[in-house]
Steps between C-alpha positions, in 0.01 A plus 500: 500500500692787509433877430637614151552909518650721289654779688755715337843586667362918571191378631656202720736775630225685575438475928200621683597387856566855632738669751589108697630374212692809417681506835571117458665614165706763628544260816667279282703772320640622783597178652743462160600812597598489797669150443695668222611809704659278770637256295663819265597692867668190611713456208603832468571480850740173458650708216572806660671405806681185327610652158427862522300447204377829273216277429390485864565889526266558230234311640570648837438875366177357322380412826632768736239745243161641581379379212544129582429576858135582371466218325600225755338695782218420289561169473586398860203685593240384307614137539515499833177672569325251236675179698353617825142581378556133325581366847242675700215387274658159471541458876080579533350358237152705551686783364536331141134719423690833581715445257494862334478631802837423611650566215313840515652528862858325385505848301387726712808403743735491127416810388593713810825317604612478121437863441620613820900285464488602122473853677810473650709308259419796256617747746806334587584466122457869451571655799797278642537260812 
């Protein structure tokens, strides 16, 4: 016997897990992300020193900005902070019930070192190496 519901696609989409699932989310995101980003800085890479490529120039200015800097300081960040509070609470499993509280911690670290690099990045962009 199964369960007949009738959920509609808004209120299926609909999620009430909270801040874990959120940083699983964006966990996820930023793995894509950073898979992309290599994969992208490689070929532009291969391009640049093989062909001289404008292509590969292009995408070398896009990433040499402070703009994109921001963003996958973000990324790298975040993802690696979220792997390691993974690890730690999958290396001692009694710390599965402090679940928001690492990920209230995992932030408190982010937050700081984030804030503090974007600091720089922005100064370097305006005021030169």
């Amino acid at each position: 016997m199964t369960l007949k519901r009738r959920v509609g696609l808004f209120a299926g989409l609909k999620y009430r897990g909270g801040g874990p699932m959120w940083a699983w989310v964006i966990h996820r995101i930023t793995g894509i992300a950073m898979v992309l980003f290599i994969g992208i800085h490689v070929f532009a890479s291969f391009f640049m020193q093989q062909t001289g490529s404008d292509l590969a120039t292009s995408i070398n200015i896009v990433y040499e900005s402070w703009i994109f800097q921001i963003i996958i300081t973000f990324i790298v960040i975040f993802h690696g902070l979220n792997g390691l509070r993974v690890a730690i609470l999958d290396i001692w499993p009694k710390f599965q019930t402090f679940q928001r509280e690492a990920l209230w911690l995992q932030w408190l670290i982010f937050i700081p070192v984030y804030g503090l690099t974007v600091f720089f990045i922005i100064q370097r962009g305006l005021f030169g190496s």
